[in-house]
TORKOL-4160 file (C-alpha; in steps of 0.2 Angstrom, whole numbers, padded with zeros to 4 digits, m for minus):
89
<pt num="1" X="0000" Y="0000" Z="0000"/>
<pt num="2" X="0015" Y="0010" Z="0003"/>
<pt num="3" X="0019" Y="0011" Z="m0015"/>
<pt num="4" X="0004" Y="0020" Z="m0021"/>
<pt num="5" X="0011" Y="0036" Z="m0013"/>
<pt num="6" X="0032" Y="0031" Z="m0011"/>
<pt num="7" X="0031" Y="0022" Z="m0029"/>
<pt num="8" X="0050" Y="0031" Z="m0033"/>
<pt num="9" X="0057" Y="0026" Z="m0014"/>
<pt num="10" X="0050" Y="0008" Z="m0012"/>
<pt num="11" X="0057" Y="0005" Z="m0030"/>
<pt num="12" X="0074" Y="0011" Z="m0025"/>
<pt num="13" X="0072" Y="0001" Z="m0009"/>
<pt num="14" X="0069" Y="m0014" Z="m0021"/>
<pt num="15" X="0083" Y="m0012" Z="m0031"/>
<pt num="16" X="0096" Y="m0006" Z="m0016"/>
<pt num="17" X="0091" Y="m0024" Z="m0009"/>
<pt num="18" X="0093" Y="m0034" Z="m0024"/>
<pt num="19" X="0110" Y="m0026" Z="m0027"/>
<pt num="20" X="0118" Y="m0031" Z="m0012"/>
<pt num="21" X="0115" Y="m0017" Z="m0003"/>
<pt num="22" X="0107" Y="m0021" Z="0011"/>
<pt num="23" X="0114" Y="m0005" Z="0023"/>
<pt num="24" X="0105" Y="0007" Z="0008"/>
<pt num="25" X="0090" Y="m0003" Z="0008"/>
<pt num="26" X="0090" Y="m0002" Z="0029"/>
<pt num="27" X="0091" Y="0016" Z="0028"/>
<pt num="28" X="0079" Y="0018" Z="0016"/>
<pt num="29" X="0066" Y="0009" Z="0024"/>
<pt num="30" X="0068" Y="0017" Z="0042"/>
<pt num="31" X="0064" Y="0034" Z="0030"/>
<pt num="32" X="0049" Y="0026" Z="0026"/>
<pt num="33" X="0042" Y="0020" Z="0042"/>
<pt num="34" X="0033" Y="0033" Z="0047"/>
<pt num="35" X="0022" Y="0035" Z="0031"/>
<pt num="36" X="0021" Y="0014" Z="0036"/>
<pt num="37" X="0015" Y="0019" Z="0053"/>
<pt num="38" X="0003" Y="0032" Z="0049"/>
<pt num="39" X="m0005" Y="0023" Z="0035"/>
<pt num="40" X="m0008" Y="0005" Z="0044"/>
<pt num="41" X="m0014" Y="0009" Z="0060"/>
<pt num="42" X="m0030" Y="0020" Z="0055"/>
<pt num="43" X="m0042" Y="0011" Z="0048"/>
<pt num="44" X="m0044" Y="0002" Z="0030"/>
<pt num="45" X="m0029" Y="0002" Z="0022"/>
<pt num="46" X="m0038" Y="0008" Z="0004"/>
<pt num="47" X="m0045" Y="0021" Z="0013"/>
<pt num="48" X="m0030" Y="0026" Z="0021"/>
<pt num="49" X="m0021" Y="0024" Z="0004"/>
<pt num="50" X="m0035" Y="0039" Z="m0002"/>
<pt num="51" X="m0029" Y="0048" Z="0015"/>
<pt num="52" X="m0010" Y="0048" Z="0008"/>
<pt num="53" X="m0013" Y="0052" Z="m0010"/>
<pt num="54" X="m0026" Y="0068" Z="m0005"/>
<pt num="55" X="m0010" Y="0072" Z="0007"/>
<pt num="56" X="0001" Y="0071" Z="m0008"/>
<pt num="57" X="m0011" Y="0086" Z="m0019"/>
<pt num="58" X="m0013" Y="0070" Z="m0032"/>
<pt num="59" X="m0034" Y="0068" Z="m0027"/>
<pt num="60" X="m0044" Y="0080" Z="m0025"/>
<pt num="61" X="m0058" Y="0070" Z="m0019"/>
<pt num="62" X="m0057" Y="0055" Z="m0009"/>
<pt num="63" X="m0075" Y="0044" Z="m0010"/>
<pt num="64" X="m0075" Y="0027" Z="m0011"/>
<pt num="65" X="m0090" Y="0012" Z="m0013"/>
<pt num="66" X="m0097" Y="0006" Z="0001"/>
<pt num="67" X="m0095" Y="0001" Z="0013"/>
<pt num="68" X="m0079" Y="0009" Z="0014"/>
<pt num="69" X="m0080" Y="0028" Z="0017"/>
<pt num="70" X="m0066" Y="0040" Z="0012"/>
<pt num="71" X="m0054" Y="0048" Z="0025"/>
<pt num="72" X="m0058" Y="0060" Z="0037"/>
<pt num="73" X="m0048" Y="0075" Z="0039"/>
<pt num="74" X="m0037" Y="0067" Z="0055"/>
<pt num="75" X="m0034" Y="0053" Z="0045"/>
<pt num="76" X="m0029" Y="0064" Z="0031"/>
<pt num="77" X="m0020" Y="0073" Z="0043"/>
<pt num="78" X="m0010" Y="0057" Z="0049"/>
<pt num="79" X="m0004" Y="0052" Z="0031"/>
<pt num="80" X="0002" Y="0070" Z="0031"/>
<pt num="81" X="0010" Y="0070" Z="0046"/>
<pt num="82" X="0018" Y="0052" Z="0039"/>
<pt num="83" X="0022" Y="0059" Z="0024"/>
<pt num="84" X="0031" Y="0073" Z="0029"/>
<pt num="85" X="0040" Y="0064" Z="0043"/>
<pt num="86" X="0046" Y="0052" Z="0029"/>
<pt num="87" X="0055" Y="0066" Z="0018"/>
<pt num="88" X="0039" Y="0064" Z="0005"/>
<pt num="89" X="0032" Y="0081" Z="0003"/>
């Protein structure tokens, strides 16, 4: 779920890994965690996903089918906060 908003970060992740260097690919994903934090412990992680791309300026709107509901703005807030803490915007 990560990769929908850190696509360019968890492919570098990828490829640091399968290169060999594991010490790149540790660093890269401590970066990342807080993004990983903030977007699996609120609720759904589709909705959640919405949460970090509305974050990113790349949704305006975030509705979704039933019976999922769109984010709310803490949980909008929280993929910001993870975002930001991750060096993402």
């Amino acid at each position: 779920m990560i990769a929908h908003v850190a696509s360019g970060p968890m492919k570098r992740l990828a490829d640091e890994f399968d290169a060999g260097d594991l010490d790149g690919a540790r660093d890269l994903a401590a970066r990342l965690d807080p993004l990983v934090q903030a977007l699996n412990g609120q609720g759904q992680q589709a909705v959640m996903a919405k949460a970090a791309l509305k974050a990113a300026g790349r949704l305006d709107q975030t509705a979704m089918r039933l019976p999922n509901l769109g984010p709310d703005e803490d949980q909008v807030a929280l993929a910001c906060k993870g975002m930001k803490a991750a060096g993402l915007i």
